[in-house]
N, C-alpha and C positions, 0 to 999 in steps of 0.2 A: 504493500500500500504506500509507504513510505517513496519509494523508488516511483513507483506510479506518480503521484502529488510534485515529487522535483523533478520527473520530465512534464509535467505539465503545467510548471510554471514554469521552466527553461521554454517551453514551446510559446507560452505567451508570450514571455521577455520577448524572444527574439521576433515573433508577430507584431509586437508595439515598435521596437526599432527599425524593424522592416517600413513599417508604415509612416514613423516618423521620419523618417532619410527619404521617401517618397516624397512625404508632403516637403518638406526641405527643397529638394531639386525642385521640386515644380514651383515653389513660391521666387523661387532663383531667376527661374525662366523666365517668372513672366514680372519680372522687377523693370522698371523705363532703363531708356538708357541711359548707361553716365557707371553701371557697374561693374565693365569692363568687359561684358559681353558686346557686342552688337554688328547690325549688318552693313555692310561697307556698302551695300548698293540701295541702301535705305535711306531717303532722304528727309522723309517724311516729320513733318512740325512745324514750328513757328520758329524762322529765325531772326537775328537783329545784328547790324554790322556793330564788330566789335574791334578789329583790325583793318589797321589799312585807311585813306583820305575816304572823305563820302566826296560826295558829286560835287559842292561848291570847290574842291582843291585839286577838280580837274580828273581829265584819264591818268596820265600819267606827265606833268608837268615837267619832268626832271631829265622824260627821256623823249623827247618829242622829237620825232627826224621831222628835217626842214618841209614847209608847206610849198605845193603845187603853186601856180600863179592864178589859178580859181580860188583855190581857196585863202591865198590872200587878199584877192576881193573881196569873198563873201565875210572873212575876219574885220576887214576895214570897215564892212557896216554894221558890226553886231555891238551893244553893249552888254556886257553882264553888268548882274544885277552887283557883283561885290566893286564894282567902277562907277558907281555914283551912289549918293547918301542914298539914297530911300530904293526899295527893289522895280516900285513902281515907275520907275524911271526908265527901266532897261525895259529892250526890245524883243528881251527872252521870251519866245510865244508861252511857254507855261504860263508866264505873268498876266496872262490876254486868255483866261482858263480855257485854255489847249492842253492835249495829252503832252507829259512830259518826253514819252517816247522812252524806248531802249537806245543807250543802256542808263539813260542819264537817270531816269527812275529806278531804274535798281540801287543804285547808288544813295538815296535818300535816307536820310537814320530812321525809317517809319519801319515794323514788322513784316515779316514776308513769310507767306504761309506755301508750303510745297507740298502737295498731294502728287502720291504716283499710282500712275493703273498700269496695267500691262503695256497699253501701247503708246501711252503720254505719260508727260510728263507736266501739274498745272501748276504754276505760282502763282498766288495770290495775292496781290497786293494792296497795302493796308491805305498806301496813299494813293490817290483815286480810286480806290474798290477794284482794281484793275485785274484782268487777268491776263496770263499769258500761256501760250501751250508748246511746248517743246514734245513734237513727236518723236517716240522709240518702236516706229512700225514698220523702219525699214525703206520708207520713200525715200527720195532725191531730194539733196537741197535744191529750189527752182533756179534755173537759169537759161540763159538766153533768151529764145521767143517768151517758152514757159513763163519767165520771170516777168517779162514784159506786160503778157496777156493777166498775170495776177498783180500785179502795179504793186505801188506801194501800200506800205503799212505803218502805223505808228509802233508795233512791236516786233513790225518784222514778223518773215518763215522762218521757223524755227525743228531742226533735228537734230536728233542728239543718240549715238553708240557708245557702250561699252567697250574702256581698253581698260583691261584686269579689274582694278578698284577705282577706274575715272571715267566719268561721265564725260564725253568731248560732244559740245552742242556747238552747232553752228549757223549763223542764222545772217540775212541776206533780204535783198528785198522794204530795206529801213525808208522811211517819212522822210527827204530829205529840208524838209522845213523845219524838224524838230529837231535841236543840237544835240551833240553828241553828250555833252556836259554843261555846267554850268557858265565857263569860261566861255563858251561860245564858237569851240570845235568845229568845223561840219563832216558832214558823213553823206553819201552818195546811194542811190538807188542800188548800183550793184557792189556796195562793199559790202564785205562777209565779216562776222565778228565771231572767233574762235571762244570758248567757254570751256574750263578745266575745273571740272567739279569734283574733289578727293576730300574723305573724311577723314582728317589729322587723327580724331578718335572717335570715343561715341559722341560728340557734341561741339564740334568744333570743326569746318566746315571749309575750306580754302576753297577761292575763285580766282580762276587766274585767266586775264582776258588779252585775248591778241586783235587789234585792227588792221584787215588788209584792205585799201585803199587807194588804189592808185590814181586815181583820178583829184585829190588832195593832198596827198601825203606821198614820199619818195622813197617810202621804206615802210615795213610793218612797223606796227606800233603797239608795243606790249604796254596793257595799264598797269597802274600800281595795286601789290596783291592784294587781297581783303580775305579777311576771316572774318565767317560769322558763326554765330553761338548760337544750340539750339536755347528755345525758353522754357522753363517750368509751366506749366499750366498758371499758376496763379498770379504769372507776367501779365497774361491777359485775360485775363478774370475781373469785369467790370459791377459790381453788385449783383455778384453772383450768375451774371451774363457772361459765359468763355464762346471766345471768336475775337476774332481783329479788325471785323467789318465794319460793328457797332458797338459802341460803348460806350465810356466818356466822352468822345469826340467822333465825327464823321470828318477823316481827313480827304475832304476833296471839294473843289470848288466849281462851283452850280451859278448862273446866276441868277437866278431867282433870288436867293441867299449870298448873293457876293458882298451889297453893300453889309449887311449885318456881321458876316463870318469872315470870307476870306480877303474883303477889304481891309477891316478894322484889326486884325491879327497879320496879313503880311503884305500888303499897299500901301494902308494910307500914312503918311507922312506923320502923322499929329498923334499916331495911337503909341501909347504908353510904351516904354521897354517891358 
């Protein structure tokens, strides 16, 4: 009997430890990222530039090959808005609420939300509510006729493959009325803009962009890097509302609402620091 009784708590013990190391692993699994598990082709979250210039300090300022003789015209008529006191001064079509355009809206310090499906890839953007879609289904980037017959875009065609753990999108087909950046850059119907998307870790996110352009520039033109950070959910957790669309503020300018909102916060001359 004795012997009976200690194998049948010996059979228990080891039933309970069995079970506990089960639930263990699987609470392991399924923890967010950031605990040194995760998937290099997962992009998915909300992120926010944490490294690297945003849009007002340019593509890449420091490495800029010399401009075409177009695009020194079109630079000799543009004002950016950091080359006169007030923004509403410059001739930056964003300022005239126009789409910012790619890439210069990526570049904004507002939340960017990335959802992936099988055959896209969507960001979403927190200023203007904008979306964008980078397909992974295997098309052609457009060009020639193709490009032609699908004209411009403010965000651009956008495709993007797999090499090992980096997304390389490239996208073609840009608004050539909306600048490249703040400064006042321009960018052409058939420039192509290279996209290098690698996960430093689980939450930390490098973008490294190339401009080929020959029709303004004399040479490719790498920007400067930027890392972005994913966010914790209660980054954008607005009373108790999670998303980046709405919450405390709607970052995008309507005018219906321009005198109220996006005059009196970044236009008009007289509004408060």
């Amino acid at each position: 009997m004795q012997n009976y009784f200690f194998r049948l708590v010996t059979a228990l013990g080891l039933a309970l430890f069995c079970a506990l190391a089960v639930f263990t692993v699987a609470g392991t699994a399924s923890e967010p990222q950031g605990s040194g598990q995760y998937d290099a082709h997962d992009f998915s979250g909300v992120w926010m530039l944490t490294e690297g210039t945003n849009a007002f300090s340019g593509w890449g300022p420091d490495t800029r090959p010399p401009l075409t003789a177009q695009a020194e015209e079109i630079m000799s008529g543009r004002i950016p808005p950091r080359s006169v006191d007030y923004p509403h001064l410059s001739n930056d079509p964003e300022y005239q609420c126009n789409p910012a355009g790619f890439p210069k809206l990526f570049f904004d310090a507002e939340p960017t939300e990335i959802m992936q499906l099988e055959d896209r890839l969507i960001q979403v953007f927190q200023w203007e509510g904008r979306l964008r879609y980078i397909w992974l289904d295997g098309r052609e980037l457009p060009s020639g006729e193709n490009l032609e017959n699908l004209g411009p875009a403010w965000y651009g065609h956008s495709v993007g493959e797999w090499e090992g753990n980096t997304l390389v999108v490239n996208t073609t087909g840009l608004e050539d009325r909306a600048w490249l950046d703040r400064p006042g850059h321009p960018k052409s119907l058939r420039a192509r803009i290279e996209e290098r998307y690698t996960l430093l870790d689980a939450n930390n996110l490098e973008v490294l962009m190339t401009l080929y352009d020959p029709e303004n520039y004399t040479a490719p033109w790498e920007a400067t890097r930027r890392v972005f950070t994913r966010q914790p959910p209660e980054n954008y957790t607005f009373f108790g509302w999670t998303g980046i669309i709405s919450g405390v503020t709607e970052s995008i300018c309507a005018p219906m609402n321009e005198v109220v909102g996006y005059n009196e916060r970044f236009r008009d001359p007289s509004a408060p620091e």
